[in-house]
Jmol script that loads the backbone (N, CA, C; Angstrom):
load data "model"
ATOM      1  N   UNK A   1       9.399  -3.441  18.725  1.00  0.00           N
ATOM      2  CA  UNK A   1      10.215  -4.582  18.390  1.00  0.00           C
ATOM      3  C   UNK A   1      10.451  -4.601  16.886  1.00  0.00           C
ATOM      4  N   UNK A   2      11.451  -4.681  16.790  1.00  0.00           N
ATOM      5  CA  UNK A   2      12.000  -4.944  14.950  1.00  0.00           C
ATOM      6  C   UNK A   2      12.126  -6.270  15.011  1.00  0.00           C
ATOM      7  N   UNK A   3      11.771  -6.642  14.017  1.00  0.00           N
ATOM      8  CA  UNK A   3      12.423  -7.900  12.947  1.00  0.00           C
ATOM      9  C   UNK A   3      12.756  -7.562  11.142  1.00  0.00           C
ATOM     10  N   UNK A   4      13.930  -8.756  11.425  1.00  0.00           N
ATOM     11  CA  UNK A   4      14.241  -8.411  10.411  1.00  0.00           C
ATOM     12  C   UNK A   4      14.353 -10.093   9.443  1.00  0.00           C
ATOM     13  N   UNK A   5      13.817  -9.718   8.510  1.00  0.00           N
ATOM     14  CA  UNK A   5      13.601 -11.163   7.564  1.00  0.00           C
ATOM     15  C   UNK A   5      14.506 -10.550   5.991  1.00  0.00           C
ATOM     16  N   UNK A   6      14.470 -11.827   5.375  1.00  0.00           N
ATOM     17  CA  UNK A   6      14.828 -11.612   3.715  1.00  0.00           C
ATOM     18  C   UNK A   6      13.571 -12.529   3.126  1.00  0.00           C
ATOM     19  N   UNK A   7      13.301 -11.510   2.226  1.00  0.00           N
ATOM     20  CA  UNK A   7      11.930 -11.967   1.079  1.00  0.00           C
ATOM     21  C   UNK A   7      12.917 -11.836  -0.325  1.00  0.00           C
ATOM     22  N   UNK A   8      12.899 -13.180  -1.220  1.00  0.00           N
ATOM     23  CA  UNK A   8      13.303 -12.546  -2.430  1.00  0.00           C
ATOM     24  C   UNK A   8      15.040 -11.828  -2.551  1.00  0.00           C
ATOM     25  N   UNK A   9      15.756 -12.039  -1.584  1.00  0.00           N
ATOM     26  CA  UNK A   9      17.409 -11.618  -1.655  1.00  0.00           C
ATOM     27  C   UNK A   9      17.176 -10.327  -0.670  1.00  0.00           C
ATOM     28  N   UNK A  10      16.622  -9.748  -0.818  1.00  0.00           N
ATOM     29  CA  UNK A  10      16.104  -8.480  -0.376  1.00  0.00           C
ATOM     30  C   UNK A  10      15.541  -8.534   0.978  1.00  0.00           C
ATOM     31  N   UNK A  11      16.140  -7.465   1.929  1.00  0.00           N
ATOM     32  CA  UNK A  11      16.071  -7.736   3.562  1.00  0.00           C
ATOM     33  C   UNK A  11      15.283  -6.553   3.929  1.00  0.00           C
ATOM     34  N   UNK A  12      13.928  -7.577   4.642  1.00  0.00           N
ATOM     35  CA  UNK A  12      12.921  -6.387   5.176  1.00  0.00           C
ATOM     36  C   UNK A  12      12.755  -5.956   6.419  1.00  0.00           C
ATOM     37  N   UNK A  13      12.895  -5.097   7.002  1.00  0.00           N
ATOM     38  CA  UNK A  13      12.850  -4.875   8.240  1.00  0.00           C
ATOM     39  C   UNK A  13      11.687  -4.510   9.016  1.00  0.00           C
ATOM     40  N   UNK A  14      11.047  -5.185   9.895  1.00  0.00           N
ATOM     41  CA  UNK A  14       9.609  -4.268  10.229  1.00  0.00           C
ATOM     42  C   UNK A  14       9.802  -4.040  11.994  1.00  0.00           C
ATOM     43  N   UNK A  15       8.574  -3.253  12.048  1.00  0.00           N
ATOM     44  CA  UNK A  15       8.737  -2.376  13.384  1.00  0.00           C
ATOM     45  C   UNK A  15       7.747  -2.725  13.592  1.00  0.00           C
ATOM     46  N   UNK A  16       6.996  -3.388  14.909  1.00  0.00           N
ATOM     47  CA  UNK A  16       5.763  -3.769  15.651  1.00  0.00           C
ATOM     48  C   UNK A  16       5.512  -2.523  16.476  1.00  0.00           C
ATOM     49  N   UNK A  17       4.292  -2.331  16.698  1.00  0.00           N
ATOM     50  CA  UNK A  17       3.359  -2.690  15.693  1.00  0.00           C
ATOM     51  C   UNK A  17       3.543  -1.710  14.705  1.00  0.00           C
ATOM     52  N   UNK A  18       2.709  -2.383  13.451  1.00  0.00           N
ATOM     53  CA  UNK A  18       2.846  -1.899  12.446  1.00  0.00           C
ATOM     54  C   UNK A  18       1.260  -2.149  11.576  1.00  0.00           C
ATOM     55  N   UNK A  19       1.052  -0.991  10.876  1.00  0.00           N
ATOM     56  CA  UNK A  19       0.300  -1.671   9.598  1.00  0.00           C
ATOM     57  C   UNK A  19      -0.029  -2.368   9.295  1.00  0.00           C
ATOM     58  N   UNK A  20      -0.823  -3.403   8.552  1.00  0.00           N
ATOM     59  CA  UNK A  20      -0.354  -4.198   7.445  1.00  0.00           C
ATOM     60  C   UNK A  20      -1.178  -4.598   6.210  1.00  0.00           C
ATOM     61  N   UNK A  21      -0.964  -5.089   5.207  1.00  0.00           N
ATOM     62  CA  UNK A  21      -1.777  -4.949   4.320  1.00  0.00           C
ATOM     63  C   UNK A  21      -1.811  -6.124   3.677  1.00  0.00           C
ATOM     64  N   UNK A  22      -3.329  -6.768   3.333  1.00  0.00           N
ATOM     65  CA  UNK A  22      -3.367  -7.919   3.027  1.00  0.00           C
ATOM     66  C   UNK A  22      -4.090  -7.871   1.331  1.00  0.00           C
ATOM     67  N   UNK A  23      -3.709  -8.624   0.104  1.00  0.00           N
ATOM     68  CA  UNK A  23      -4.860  -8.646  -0.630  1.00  0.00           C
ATOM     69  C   UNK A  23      -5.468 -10.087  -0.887  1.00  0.00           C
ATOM     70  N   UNK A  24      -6.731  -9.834  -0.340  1.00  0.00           N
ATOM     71  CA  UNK A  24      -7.963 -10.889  -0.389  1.00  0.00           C
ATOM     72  C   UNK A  24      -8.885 -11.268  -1.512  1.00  0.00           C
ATOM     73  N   UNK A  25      -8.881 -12.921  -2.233  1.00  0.00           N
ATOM     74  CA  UNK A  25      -9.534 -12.961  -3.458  1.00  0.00           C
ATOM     75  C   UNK A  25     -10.026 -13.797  -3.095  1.00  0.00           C
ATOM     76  N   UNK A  26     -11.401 -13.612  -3.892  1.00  0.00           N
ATOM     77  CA  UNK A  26     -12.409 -14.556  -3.810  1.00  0.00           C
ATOM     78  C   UNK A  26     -13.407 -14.170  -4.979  1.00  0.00           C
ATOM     79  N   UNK A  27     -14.560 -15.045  -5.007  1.00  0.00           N
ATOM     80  CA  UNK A  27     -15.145 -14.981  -6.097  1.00  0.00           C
ATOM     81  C   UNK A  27     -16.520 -13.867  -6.031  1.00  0.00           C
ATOM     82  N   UNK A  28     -16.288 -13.751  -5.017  1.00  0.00           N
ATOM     83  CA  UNK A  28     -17.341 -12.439  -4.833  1.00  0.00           C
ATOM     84  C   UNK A  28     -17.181 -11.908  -3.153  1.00  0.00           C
ATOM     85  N   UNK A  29     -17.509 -10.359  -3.724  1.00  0.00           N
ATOM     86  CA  UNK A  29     -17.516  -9.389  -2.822  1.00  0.00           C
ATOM     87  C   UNK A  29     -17.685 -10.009  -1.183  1.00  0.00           C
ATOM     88  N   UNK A  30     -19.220 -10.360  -1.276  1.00  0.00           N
ATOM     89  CA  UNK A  30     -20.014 -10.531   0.238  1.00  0.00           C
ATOM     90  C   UNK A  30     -19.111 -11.353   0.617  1.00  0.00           C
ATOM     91  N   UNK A  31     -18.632 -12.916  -0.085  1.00  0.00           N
ATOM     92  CA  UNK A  31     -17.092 -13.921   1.018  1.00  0.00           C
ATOM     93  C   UNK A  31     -16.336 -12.965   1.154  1.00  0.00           C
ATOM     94  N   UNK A  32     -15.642 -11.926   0.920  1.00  0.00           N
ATOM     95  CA  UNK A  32     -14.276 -11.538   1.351  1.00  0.00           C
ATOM     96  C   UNK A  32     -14.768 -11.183   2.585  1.00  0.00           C
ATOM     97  N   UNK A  33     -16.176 -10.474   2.854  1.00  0.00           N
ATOM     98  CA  UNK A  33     -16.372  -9.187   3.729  1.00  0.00           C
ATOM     99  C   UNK A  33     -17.047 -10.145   4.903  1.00  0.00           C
ATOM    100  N   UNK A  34     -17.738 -11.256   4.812  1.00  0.00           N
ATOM    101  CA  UNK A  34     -18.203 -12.255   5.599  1.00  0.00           C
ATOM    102  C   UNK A  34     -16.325 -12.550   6.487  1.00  0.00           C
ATOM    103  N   UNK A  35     -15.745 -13.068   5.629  1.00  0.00           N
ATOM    104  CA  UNK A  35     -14.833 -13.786   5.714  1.00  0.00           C
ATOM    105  C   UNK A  35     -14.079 -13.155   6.661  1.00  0.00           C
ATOM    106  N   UNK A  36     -13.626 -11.692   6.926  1.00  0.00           N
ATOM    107  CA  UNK A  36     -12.620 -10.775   7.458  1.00  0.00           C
ATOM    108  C   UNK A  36     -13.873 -10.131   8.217  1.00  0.00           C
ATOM    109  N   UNK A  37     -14.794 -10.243   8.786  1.00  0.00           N
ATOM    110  CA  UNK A  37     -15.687 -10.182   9.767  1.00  0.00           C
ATOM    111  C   UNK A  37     -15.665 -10.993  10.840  1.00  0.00           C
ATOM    112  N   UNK A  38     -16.055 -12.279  10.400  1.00  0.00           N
ATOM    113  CA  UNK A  38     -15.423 -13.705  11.238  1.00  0.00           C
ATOM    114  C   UNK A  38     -13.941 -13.538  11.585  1.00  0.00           C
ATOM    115  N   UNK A  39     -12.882 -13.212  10.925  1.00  0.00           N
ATOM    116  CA  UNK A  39     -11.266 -13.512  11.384  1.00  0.00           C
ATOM    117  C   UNK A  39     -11.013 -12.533  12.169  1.00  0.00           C
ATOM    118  N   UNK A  40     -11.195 -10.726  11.867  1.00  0.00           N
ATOM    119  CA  UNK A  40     -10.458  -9.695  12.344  1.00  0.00           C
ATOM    120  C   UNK A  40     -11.943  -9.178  13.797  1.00  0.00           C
ATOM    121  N   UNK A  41     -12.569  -9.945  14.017  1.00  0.00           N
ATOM    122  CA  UNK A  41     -13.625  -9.763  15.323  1.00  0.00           C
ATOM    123  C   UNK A  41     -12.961  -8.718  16.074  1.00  0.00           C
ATOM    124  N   UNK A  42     -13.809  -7.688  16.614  1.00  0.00           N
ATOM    125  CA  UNK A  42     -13.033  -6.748  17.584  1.00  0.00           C
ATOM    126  C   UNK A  42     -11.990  -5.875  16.996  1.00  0.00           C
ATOM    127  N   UNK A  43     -11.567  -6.336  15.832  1.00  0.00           N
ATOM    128  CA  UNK A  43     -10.383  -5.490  15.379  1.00  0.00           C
ATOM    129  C   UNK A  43     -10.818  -4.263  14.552  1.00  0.00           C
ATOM    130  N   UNK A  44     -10.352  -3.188  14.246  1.00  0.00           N
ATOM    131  CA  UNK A  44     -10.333  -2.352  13.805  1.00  0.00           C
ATOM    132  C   UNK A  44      -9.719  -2.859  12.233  1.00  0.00           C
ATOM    133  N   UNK A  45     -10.461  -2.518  11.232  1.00  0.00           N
ATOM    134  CA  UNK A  45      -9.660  -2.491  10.007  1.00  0.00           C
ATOM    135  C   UNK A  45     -10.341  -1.648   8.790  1.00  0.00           C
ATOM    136  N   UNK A  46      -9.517  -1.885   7.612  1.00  0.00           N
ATOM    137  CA  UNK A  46     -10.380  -1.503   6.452  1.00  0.00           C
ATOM    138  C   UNK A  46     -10.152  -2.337   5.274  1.00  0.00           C
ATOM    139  N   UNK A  47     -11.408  -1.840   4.565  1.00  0.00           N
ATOM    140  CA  UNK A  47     -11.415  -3.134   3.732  1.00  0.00           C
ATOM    141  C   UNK A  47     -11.594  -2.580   2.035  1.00  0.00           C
ATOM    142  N   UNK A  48     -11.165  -2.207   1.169  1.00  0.00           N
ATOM    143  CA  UNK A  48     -11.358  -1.717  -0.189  1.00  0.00           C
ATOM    144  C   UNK A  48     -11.131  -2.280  -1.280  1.00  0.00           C
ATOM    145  N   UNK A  49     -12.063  -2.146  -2.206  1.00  0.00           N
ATOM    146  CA  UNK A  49     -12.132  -2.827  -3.572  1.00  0.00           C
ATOM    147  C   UNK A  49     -11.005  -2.633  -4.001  1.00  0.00           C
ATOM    148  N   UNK A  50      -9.833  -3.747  -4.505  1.00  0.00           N
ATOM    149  CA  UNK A  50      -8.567  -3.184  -5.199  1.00  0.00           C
ATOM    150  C   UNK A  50      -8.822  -3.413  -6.819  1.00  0.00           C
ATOM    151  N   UNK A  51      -9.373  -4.902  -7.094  1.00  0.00           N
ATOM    152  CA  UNK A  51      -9.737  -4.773  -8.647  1.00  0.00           C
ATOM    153  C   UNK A  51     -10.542  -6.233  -9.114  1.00  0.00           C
ATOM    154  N   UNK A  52     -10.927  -6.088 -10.199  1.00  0.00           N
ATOM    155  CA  UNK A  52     -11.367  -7.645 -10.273  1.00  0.00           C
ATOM    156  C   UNK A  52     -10.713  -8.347 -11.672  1.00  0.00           C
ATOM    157  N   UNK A  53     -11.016  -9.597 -11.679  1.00  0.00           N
ATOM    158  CA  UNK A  53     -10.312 -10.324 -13.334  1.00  0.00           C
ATOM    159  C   UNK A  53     -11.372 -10.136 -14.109  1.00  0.00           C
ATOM    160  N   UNK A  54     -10.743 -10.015 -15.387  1.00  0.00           N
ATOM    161  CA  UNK A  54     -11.062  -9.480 -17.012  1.00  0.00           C
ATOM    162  C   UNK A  54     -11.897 -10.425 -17.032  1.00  0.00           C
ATOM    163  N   UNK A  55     -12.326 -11.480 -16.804  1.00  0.00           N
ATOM    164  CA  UNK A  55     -13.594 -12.152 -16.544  1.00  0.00           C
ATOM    165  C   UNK A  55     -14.883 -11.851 -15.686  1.00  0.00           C
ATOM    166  N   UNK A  56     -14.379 -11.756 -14.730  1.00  0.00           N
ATOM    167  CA  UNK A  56     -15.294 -11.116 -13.547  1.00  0.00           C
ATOM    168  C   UNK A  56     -15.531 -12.526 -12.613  1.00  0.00           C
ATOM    169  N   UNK A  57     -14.599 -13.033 -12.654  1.00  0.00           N
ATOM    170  CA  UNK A  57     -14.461 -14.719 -12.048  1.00  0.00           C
ATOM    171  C   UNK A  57     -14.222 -14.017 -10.533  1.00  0.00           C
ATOM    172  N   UNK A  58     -13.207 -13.123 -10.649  1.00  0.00           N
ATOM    173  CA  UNK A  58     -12.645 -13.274  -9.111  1.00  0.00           C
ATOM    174  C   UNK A  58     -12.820 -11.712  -8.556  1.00  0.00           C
ATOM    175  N   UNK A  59     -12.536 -11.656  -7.576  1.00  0.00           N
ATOM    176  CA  UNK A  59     -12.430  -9.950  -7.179  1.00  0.00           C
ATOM    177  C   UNK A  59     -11.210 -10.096  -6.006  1.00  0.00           C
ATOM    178  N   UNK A  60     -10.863  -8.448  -5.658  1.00  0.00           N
ATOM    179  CA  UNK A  60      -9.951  -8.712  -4.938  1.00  0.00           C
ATOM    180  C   UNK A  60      -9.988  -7.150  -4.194  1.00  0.00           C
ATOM    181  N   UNK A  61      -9.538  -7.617  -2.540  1.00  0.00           N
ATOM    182  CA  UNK A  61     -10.463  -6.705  -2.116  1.00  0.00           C
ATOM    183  C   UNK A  61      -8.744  -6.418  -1.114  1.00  0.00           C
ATOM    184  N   UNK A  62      -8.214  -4.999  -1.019  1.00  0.00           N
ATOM    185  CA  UNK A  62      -7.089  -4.752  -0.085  1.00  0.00           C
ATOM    186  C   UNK A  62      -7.630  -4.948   1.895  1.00  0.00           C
ATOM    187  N   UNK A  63      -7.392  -5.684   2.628  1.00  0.00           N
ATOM    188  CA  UNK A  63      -7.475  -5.454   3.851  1.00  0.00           C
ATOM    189  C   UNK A  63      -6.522  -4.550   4.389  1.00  0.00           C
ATOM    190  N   UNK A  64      -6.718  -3.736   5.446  1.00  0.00           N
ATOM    191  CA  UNK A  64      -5.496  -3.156   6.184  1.00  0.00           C
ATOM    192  C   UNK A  64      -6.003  -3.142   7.784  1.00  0.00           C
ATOM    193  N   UNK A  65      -5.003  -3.463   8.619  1.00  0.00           N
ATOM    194  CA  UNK A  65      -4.927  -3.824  10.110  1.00  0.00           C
ATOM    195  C   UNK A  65      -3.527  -3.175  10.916  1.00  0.00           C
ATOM    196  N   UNK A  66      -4.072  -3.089  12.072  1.00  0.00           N
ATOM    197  CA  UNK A  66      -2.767  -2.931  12.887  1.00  0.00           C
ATOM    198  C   UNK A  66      -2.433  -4.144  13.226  1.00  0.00           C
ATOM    199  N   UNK A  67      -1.231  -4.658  13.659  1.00  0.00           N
ATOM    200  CA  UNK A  67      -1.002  -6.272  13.511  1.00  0.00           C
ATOM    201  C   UNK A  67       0.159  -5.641  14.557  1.00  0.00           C
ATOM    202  N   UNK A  68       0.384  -6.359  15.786  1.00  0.00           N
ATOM    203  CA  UNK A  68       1.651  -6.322  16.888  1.00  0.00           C
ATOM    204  C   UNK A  68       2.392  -7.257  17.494  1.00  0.00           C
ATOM    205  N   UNK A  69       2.677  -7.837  16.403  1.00  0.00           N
ATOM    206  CA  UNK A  69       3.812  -8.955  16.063  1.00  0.00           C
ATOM    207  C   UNK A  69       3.596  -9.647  15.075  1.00  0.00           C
ATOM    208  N   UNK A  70       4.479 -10.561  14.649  1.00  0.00           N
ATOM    209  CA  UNK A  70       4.610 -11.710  13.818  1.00  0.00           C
ATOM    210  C   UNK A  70       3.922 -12.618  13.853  1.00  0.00           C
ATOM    211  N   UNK A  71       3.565 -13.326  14.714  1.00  0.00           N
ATOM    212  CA  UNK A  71       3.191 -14.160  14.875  1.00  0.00           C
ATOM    213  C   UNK A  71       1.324 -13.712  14.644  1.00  0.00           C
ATOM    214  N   UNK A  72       0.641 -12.707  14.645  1.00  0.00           N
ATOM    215  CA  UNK A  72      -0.411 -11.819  14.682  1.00  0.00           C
ATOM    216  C   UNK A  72      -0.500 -11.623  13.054  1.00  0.00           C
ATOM    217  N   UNK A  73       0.416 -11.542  12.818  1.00  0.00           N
ATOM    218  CA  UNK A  73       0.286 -10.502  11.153  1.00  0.00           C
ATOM    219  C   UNK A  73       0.468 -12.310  10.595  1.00  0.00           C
ATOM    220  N   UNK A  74       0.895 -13.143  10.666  1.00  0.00           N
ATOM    221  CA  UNK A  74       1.224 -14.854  10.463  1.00  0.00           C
ATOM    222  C   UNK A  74      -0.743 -15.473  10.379  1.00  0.00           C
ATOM    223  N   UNK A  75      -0.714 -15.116  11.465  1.00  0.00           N
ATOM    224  CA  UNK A  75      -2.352 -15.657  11.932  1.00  0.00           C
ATOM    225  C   UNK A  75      -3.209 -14.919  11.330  1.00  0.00           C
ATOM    226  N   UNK A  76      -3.508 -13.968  11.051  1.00  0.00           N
ATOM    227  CA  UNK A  76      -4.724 -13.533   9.975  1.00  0.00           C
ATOM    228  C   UNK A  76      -4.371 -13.715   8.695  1.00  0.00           C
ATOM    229  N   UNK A  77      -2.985 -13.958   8.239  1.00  0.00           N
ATOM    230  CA  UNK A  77      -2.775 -14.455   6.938  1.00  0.00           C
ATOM    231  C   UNK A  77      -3.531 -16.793   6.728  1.00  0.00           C
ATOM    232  N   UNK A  78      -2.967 -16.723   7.730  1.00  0.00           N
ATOM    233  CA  UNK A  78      -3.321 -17.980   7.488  1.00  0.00           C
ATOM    234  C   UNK A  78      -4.804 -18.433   7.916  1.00  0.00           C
ATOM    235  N   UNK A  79      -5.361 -17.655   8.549  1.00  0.00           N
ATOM    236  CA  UNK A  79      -6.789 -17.613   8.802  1.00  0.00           C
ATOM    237  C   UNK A  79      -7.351 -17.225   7.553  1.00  0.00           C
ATOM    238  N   UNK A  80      -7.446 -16.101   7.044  1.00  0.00           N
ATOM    239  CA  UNK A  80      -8.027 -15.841   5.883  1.00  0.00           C
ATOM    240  C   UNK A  80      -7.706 -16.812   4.819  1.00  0.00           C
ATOM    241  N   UNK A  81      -6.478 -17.370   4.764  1.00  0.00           N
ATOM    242  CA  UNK A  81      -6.269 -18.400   3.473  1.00  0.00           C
ATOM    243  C   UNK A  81      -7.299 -19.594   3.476  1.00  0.00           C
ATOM    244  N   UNK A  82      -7.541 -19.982   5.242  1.00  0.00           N
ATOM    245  CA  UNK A  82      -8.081 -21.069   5.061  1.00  0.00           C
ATOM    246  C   UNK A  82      -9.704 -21.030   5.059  1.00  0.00           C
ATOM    247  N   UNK A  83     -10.251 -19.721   5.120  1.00  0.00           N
ATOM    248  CA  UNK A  83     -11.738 -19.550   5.121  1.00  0.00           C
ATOM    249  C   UNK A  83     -12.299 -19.867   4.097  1.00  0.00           C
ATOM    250  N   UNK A  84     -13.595 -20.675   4.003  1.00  0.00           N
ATOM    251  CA  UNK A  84     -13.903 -21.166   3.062  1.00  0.00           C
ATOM    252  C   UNK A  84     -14.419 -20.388   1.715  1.00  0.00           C
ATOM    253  N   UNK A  85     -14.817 -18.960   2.056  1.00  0.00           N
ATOM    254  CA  UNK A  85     -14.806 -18.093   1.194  1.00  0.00           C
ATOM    255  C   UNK A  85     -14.141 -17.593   0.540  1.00  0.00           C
ATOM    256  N   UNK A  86     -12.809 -17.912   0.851  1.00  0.00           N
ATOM    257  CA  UNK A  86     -11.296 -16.910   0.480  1.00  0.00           C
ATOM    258  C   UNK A  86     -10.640 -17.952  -0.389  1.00  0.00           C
ATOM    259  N   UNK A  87     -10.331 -17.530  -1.547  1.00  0.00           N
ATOM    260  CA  UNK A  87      -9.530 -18.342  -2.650  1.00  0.00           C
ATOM    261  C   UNK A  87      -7.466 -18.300  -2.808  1.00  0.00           C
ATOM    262  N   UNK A  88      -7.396 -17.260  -2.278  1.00  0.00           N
ATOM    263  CA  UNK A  88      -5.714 -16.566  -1.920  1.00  0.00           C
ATOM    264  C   UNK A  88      -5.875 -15.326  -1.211  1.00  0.00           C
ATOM    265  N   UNK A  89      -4.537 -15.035  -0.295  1.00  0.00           N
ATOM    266  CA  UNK A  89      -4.360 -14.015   0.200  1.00  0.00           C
ATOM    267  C   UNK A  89      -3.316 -14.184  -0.078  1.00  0.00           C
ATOM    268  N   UNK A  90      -2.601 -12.543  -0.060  1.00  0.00           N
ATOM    269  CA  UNK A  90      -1.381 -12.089  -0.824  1.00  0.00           C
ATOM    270  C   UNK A  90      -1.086 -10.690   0.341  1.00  0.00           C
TER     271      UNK A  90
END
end "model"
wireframe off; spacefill off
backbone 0.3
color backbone group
């Protein structure tokens, strides 16, 4: 299944299933990895250090999933936003 959206003027097209890639911040390592333990249960994913702030306040960790639809790739975004460990997902 394709969909097709505009982000930004610019028209994206995606193909289910697909990929997808999330980046997860929080203030330390163990919440991201607690956090996407609890949400992605059963799922297959991966999870890698992408970088942290020039402070060392925050870290930020890339998720990647197979996601087979919208409404799927919608729901672990908004799950992870609202975990109490998780500060933004991007």
């Amino acid at each position: 299944m394709a969909i097709t959206c505009e982000i930004n003027g610019q028209k994206l097209e995606l193909e289910y299933p697909c990929t997808w890639c999330y980046k997860v911040v929080a203030t330390e390592r163990a919440g991201i990895e607690i956090a996407v333990m609890e949400v992605c249960v059963e799922r297959n994913y991966t999870l890698e250090h992408s970088n942290a702030s020039s402070s060392g306040k925050y870290i930020s960790m890339n998720l990647e999933l197979l996601v087979h639809n919208e409404d799927e790739r919608t729901y672990f975004y908004e799950t992870l936003k609202a975990h109490p460990h998780i500060k933004m997902v991007l």
